[in-house]
C-alpha positions in Angstrom: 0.0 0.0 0.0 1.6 3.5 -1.2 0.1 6.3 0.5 3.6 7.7 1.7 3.2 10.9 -1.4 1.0 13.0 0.4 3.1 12.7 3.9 6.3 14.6 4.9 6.8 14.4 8.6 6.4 11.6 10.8 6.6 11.7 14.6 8.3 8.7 16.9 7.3 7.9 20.3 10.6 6.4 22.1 10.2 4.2 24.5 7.9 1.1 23.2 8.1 2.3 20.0 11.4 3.0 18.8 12.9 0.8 21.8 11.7 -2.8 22.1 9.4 -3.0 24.9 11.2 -6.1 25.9 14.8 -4.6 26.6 14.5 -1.1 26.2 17.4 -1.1 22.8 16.4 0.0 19.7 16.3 -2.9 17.0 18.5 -3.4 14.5 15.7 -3.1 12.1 14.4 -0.3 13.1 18.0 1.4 13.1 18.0 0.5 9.3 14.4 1.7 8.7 14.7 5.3 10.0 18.5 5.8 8.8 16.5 4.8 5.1 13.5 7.5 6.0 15.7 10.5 6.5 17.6 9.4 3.3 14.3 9.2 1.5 13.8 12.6 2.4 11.4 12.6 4.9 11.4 14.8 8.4 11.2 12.6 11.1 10.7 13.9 14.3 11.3 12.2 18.1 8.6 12.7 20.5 9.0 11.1 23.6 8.1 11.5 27.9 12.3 11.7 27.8 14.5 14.5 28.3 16.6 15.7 25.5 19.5 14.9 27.8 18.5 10.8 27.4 17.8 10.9 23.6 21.3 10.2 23.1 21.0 6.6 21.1 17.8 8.4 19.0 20.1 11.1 17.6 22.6 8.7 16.5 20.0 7.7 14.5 20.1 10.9 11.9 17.4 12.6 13.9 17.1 15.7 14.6 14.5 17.7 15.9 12.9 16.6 19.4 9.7 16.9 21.3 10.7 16.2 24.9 9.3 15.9 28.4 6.1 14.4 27.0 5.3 17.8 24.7 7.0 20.7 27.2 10.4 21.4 25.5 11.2 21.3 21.4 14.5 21.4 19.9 15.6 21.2 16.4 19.0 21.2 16.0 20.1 24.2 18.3 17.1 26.5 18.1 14.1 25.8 20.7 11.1 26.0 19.0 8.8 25.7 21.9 8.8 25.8 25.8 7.1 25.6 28.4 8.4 27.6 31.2 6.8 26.3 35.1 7.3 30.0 37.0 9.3 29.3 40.1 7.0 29.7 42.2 5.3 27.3 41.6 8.0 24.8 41.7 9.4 26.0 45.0 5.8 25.2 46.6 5.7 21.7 44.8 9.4 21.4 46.6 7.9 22.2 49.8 4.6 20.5 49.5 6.1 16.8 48.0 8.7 16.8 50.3 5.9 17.4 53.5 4.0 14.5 52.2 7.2 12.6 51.3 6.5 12.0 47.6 9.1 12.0 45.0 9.2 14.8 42.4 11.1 15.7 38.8 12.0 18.3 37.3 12.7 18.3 33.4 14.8 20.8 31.8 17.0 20.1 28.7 18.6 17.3 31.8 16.5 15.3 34.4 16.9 15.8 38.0 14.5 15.0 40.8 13.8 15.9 44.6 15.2 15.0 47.8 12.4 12.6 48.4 13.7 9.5 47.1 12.8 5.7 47.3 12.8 1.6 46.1 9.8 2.4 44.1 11.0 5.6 42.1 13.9 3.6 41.3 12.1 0.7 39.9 9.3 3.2 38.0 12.4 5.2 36.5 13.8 1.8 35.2 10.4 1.1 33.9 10.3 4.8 32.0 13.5 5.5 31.4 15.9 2.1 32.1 17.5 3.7 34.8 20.0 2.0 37.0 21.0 5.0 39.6 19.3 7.3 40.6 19.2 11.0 38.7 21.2 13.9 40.0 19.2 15.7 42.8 18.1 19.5 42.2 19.4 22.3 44.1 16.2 24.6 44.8 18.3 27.6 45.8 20.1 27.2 42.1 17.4 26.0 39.9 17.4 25.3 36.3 15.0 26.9 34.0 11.8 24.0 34.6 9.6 22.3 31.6 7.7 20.0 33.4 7.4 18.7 36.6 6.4 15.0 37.0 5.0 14.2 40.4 5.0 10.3 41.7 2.3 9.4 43.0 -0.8 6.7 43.2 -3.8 7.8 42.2 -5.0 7.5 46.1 -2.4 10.1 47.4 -3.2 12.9 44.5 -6.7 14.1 45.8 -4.2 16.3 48.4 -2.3 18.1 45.2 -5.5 18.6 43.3 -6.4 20.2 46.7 -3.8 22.2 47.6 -2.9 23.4 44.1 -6.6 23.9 42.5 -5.1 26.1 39.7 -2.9 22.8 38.2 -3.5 20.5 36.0 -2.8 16.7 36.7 -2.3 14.8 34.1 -1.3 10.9 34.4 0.9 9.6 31.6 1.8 6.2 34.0 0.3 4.3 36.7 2.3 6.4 39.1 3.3 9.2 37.2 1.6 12.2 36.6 2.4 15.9 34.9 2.0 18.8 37.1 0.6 21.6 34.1 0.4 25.3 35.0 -1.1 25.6 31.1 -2.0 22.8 28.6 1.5 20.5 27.5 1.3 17.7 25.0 2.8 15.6 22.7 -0.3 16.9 20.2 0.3 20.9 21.2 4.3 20.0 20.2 3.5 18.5 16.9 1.2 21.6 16.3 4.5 24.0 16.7 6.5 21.9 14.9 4.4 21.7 11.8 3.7 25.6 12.1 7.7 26.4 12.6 8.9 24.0 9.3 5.6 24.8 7.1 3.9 21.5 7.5 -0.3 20.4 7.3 -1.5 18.4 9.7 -2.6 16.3 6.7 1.1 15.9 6.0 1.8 14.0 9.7 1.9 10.8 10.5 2.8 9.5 13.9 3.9 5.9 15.9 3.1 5.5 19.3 2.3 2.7 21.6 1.4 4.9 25.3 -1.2 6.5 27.2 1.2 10.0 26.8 0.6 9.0 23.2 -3.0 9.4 22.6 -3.7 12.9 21.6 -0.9 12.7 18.6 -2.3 9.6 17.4 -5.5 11.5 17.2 -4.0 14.7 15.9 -2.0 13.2 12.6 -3.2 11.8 9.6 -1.8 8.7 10.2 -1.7 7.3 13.3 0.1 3.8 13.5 0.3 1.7 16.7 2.8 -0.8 17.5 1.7 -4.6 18.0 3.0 -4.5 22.0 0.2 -1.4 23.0 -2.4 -2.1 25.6 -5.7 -2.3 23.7 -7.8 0.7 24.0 -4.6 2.3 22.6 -4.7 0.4 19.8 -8.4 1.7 18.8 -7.0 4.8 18.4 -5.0 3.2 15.4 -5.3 3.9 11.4 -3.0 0.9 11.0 -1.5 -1.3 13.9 1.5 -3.0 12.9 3.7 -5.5 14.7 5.6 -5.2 18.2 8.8 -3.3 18.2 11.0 -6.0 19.1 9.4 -7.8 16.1 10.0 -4.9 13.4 6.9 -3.1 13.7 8.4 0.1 12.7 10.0 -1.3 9.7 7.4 -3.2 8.9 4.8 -0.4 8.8 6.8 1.8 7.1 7.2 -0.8 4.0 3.7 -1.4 3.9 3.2 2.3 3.7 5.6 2.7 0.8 7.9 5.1 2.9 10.4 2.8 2.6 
């Protein structure tokens, strides 16, 4: 099936998608497949929950430009081409609050640091995210870096007291015990919107892989939404196309069938 004329951009979820959801690497398949993309001429764009400081092993893909910290912070090449700035104020009280209630917190900006507040099970949910082994470097809140996004961890029983305390946030889960803290609207979706504006694309022109919850809104944005083989199952309805699981050389796959390769 050919329908790869029409489309000129096509945005990668990381982790599940790019990465096999068995081991976290990137297959060897899928190495080839993008590589073959960008030298078909195609923009392909990275949009991931990571920061850009962990998108190491994408880049040496040929890529490029970056949506990062699930939609907060854009980079193509050197030039941001969209932020989103938390005022500090409001991530000095989440400092103050989290660490009252002893929950662990992270703060994204180009790097990934998190609170004092630190634990077994951050540990074993940042392995699950991110495939971490240690823990991240710990923020200094009397020095702090320009924030993105804050990411609070927490069940869903324990966040009643945030909503409470900070009525003018929005909590948005992206993992069982995960959620973004928003002070305005951040997306993978709103990204891809600035992105297509900034390099002159439609959204007709889109396409997008994903396999997540943080991945919903893009799928339903784009064109073209394709959903990898390994995604839960309501995920999946969101699908134009689901192809096969990463580790299997879904991506590859999918992008043969589409003619984009």
């Amino acid at each position: 099936m050919r329908c790869g004329m029409k489309h000129k951009v096509l945005f990668f979820d990381v982790d599940g998608t790019i990465t096999s959801e068995i081991d976290g690497t990137i297959p060897e398949s899928t190495k080839i497949a993008i590589k073959q993309l960008i030298q078909n001429g195609y923009h392909v764009v990275a949009a991931t929950g990571r920061p850009l400081s962990m998108c190491g092993d994408i880049a040496e893909l040929g890529i490029e430009t970056f949506i990062t910290a699930n939609g907060a912070y854009v980079k193509h090449q050197e030039q941001c081409i969209h932020k989103n700035v938390v005022p500090e104020q409001i991530v000095q009280a989440m400092i103050e609050f989290s660490v009252m209630h002893k929950d662990p917190l992270a703060f994204y900006s180009e790097g990934y640091k998190i609170g004092e507040v630190r634990n077994e099970r951050l540990l074993e949910v940042l392995h699950d995210l991110f495939k971490l082994e240690a823990f991240p470097p710990t923020i200094d809140k009397n020095n702090l870096d320009e924030t993105y996004l804050l990411c609070l961890f927490v069940n869903e029983e324990n966040l009643h007291r945030y909503t409470k305390q900070f009525p003018h946030l929005e909590f948005q889960r992206w993992h069982p015990m995960v959620v973004n803290a928003l002070h305005e609207e951040v997306s993978k979706s709103v990204a891809i919107k600035k992105v297509l504006t900034y390099f002159g694309y439609t959204k007709e022109q889109a396409v997008a892989f994903g396999d997540g919850e943080n991945d919903i809104d893009m799928l339903e944005f784009v064109d073209l939404s394709i959903v990898m083989g390994n995604a839960k199952e309501h995920i999946q309805q969101k699908a134009d196309y689901i192809t096969d699981k990463s580790s299997e050389g879904g991506i590859a796959n999918a992008l043969k069938w589409f003619g984009f390769i």
